[in-house]
C-alpha positions as CSV (number, residue, x, y, z in Angstrom):
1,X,69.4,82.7,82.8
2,X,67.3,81.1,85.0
3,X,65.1,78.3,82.7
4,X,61.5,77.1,83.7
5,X,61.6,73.3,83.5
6,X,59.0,71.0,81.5
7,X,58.9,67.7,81.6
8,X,56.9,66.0,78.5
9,X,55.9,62.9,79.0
10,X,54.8,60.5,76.2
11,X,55.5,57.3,74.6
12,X,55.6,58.6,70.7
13,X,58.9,59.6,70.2
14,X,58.0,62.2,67.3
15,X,55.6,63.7,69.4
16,X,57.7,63.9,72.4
17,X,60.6,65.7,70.3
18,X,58.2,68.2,68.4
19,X,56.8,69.2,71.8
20,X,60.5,69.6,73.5
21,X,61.9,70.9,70.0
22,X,58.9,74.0,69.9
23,X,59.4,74.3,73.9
24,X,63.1,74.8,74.1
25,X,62.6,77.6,70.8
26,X,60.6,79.5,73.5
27,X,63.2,79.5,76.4
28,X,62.0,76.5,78.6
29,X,64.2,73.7,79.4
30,X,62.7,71.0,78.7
31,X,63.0,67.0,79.9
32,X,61.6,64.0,77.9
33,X,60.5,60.7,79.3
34,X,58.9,57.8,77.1
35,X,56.6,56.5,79.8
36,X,55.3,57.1,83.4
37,X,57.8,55.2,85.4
38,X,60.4,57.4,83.3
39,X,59.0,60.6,84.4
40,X,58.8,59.2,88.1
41,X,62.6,58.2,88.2
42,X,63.1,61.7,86.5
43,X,61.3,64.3,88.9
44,X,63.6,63.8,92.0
45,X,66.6,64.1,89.9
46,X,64.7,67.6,88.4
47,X,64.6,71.4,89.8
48,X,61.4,71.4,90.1
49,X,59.5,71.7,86.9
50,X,56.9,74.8,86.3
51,X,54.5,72.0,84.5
52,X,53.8,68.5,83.3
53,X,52.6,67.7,79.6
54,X,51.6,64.4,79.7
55,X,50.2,61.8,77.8
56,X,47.3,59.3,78.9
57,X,48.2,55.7,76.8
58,X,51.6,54.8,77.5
59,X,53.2,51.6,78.1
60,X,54.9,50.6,81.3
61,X,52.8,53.2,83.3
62,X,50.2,55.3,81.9
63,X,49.4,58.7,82.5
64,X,46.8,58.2,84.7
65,X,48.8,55.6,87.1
66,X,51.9,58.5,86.8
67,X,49.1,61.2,87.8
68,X,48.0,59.0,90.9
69,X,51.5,58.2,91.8
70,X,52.9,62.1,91.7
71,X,49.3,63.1,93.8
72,X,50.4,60.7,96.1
73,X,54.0,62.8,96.5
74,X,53.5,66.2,98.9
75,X,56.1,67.8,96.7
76,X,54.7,67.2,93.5
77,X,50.9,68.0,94.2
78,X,50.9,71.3,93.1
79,X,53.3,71.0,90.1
80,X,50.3,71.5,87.2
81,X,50.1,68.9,84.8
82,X,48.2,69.7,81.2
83,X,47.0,66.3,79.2
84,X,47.8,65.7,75.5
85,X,45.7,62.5,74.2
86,X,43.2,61.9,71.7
87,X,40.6,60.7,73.5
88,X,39.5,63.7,75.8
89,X,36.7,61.2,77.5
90,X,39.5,59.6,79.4
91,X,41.2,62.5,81.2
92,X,41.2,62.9,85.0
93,X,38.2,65.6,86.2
94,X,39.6,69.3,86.2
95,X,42.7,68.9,84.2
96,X,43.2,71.2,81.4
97,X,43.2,69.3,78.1
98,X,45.4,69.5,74.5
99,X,43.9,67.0,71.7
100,X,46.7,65.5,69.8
101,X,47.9,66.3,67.5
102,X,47.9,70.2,69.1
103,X,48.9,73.0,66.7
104,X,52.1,74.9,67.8
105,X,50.1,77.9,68.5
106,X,47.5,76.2,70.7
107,X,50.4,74.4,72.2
108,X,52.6,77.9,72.8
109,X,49.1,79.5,74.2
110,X,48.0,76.8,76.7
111,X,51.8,76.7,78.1
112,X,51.9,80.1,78.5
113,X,48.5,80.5,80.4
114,X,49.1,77.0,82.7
115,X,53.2,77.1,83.5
């Protein structure tokens, strides 16, 4: 079976299992880091993932120094990238949007339409 692969990307650990607990039930392979830099070591060593859920206020590197560093990677430009925070003011322009904390339907919808 050929898996699509996610890679969730936030700091609360709860968070970061629900999202890769309800992801995997739907068939996606899914990959957890607790923090931009994480993610960055993680997506050379990754077939490419179908999508990015990632979280804005993180320690070590945010979400939106991640998002700058992967735009700044040919490879990775295109890979789309949904944004899970709280605070919907601080999001990058044009990127689709989950508030925390997303319902598992929302969550199972806006996957399905983005990845």
């Amino acid at each position: 079976m050929n898996q699509r692969t996610l890679l969730i990307v936030d700091d609360d650990a709860d968070m970061r299992e629900s999202l890769g607990d309800a992801l995997t039930d739907e068939g996606y392979r899914v990959v957890l880091a607790s923090n931009g830099r994480e993610a960055l070591g993680l997506l050379p060593t990754l077939k490419r993932p179908c999508g990015i859920i990632l979280d804005l206020t993180m320690p070590v590197m945010s979400g939106p120094a991640f998002y700058q560093a992967m735009q700044a990677t040919s490879a990775w430009t295109d890979i789309p990238v949904v944004i899970l925070t709280s605070d919907p003011s601080r999001v990058p322009s044009g990127l689709p949007v989950m508030k925390k904390t997303v319902g598992l339907e929302q969550l199972l919808t806006t996957v399905a339409a983005l990845f």
